[in-house]
C-alpha positions in Angstrom: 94.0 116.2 86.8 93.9 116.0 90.6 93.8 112.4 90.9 96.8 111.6 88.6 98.4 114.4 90.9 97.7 112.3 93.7 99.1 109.3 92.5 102.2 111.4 91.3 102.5 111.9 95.0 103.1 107.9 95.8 106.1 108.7 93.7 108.2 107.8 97.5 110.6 106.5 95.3 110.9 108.7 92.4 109.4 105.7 90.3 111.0 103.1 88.7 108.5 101.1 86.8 109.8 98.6 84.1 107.5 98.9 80.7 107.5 94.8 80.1 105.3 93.7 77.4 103.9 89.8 79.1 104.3 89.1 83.0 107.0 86.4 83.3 106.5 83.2 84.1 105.9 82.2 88.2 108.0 80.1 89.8 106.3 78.3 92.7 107.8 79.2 96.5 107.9 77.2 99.5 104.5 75.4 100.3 102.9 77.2 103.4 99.9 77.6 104.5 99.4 80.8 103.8 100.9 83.1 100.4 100.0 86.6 100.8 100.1 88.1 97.2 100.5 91.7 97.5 100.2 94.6 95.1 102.0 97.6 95.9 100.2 101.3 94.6 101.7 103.1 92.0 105.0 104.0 92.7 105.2 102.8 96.3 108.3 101.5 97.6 109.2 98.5 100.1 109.3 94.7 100.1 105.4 94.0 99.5 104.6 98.4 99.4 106.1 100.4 102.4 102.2 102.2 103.1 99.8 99.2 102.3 101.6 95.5 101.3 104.6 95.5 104.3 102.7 96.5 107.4 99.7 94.3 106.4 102.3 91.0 106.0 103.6 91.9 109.3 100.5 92.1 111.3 99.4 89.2 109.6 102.4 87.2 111.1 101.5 88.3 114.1 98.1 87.5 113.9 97.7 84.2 112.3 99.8 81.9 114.7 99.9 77.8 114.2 100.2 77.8 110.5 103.2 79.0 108.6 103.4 82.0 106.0 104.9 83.3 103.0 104.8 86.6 100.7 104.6 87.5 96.8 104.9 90.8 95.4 103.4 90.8 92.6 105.8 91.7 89.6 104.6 94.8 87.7 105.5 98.3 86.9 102.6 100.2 89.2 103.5 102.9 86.9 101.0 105.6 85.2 101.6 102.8 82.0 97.8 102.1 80.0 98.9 98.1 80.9 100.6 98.5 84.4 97.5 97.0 86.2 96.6 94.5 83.2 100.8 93.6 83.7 99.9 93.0 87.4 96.5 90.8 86.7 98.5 88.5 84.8 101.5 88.0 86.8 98.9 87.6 89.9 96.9 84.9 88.5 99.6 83.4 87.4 101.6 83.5 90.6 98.3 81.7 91.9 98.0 79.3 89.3 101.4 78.1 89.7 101.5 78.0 93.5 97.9 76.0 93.3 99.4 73.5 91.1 102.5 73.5 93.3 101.1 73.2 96.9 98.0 71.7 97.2 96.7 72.4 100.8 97.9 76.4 100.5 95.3 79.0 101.2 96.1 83.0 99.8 95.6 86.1 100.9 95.0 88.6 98.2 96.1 92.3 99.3 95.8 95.2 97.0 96.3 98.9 97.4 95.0 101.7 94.9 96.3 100.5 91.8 97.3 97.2 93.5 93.6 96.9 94.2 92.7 97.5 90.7 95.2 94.3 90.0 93.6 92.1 92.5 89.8 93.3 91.4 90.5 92.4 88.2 92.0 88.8 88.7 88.6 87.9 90.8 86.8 89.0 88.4 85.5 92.7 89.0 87.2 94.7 86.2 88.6 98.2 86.7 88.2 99.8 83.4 87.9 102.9 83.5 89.0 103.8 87.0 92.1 105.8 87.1 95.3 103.4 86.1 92.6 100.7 85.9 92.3 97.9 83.2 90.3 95.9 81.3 90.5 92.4 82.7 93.4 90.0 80.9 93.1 87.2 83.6 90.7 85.8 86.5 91.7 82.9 89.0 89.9 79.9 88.1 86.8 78.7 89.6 88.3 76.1 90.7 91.0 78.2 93.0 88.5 80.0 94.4 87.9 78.5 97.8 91.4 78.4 98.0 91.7 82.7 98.5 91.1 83.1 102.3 90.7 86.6 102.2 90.6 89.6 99.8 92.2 92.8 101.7 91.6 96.6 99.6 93.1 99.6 100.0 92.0 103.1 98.4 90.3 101.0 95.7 89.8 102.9 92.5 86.7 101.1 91.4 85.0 102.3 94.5 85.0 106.2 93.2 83.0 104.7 89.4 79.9 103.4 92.4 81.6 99.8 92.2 83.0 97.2 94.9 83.7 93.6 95.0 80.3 91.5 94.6 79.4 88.0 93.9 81.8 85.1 95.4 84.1 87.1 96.9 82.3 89.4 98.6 82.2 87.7 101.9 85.5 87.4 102.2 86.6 90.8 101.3 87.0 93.7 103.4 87.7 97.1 101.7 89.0 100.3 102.7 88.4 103.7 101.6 89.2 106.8 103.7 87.2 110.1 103.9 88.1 112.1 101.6 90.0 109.7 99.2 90.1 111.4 95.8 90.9 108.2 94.4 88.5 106.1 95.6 85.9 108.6 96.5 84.3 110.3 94.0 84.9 114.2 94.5 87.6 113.2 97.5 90.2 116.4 98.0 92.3 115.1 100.6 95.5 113.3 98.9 96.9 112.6 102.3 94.0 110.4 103.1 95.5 107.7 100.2 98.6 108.2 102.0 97.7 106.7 105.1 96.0 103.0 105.3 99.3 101.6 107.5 96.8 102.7 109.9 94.1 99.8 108.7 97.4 97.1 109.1 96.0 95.7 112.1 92.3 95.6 111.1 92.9 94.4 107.4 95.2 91.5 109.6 92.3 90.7 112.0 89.7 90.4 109.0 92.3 87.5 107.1 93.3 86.0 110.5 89.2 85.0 111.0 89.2 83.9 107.5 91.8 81.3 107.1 
């Protein structure tokens, strides 16, 4: 199938996902201002994800000045696994919950590419079942977070090739990519090494959460 063969080709790393059963518990980090919760695509590399989740973080730093940051990857397997994403829901809503309770006054920014963005659709609410290494929906951040995510930053978004996007609350505060050609998150895309290249939406993505916090 030509999209599973172009997510085979984020395999940068020769991928190492870890079939775990529950996301672990969160442990809350340092209260900043800003958390940026980042899920890496399937397979990719890096601190945050070496195509999407580490240039973002960085231009972020150098675009939101006067308040301090910090960075979660989100802990899941981003592996072809039927409960990778679901894995990812849980551990981001928890990792929210648990900051939240933690740190009062912090904001987050929610950053998601291709199956990352089916993790972050899913914990605001927007489920990507059905879309390839998509989920069902195991976990949403509660209402009463909401006004706390800034910003909600999407890369190659799988939902987007099934005719869906992010609607309702969050809408306004998300800003989603898709390039030409996309096979993963437009329908009948052919070009796989259009899903390879969003570092080149870094700076944009960074402006769009920099006017938003």
């Amino acid at each position: 199938m030509r999209i599973r063969l172009c997510l085979a080709a984020l395999s940068l790393a020769g991928g190492a996902g870890l079939a775990t059963v529950a996301a672990p518990t969160a442990t809350a980090a340092a209260c900043t201002d800003v958390d940026v919760v980042a899920a890496r695509g399937t397979f990719e590399p890096g601190t945050l994800g070496f195509i999407v989740g580490d240039p973002v973080y960085s231009a972020i730093q150098k675009k939101i000045t006067g308040k301090s940051l910090s960075s979660y990857k989100v802990n899941y397997p981003a592996d072809l696994s039927p409960t990778s994403a679901a894995q990812g829901n849980a551990d981001l809503v928890n990792h929210v919950r648990s900051q939240a309770a933690s740190c009062p006054n912090q904001r987050f920014v929610l950053v998601g590419y291709s199956q990352g963005a089916n993790v972050v659709d899913n914990s605001i609410g927007i489920s990507s079942a059905g879309a390839v290494v998509g989920s069902p929906i195991v976990a949403t951040i509660p209402a009463a977070l909401e006004p706390r995510v800034a910003a909600v930053l999407l890369f190659g978004n799988p939902i987007r090739a099934l005719g869906k996007s992010v609607t309702g609350t969050y809408q306004s505060r998300t800003i989603d990519f898709c390039a030409q050609g996309d096979p993963v998150c437009q329908a009948g895309g052919n070009d796989v090494g259009a899903h390879l290249g969003y570092t080149a939406n870094a700076d944009a993505a960074a402006t769009f959460a920099a006017g938003k916090v």
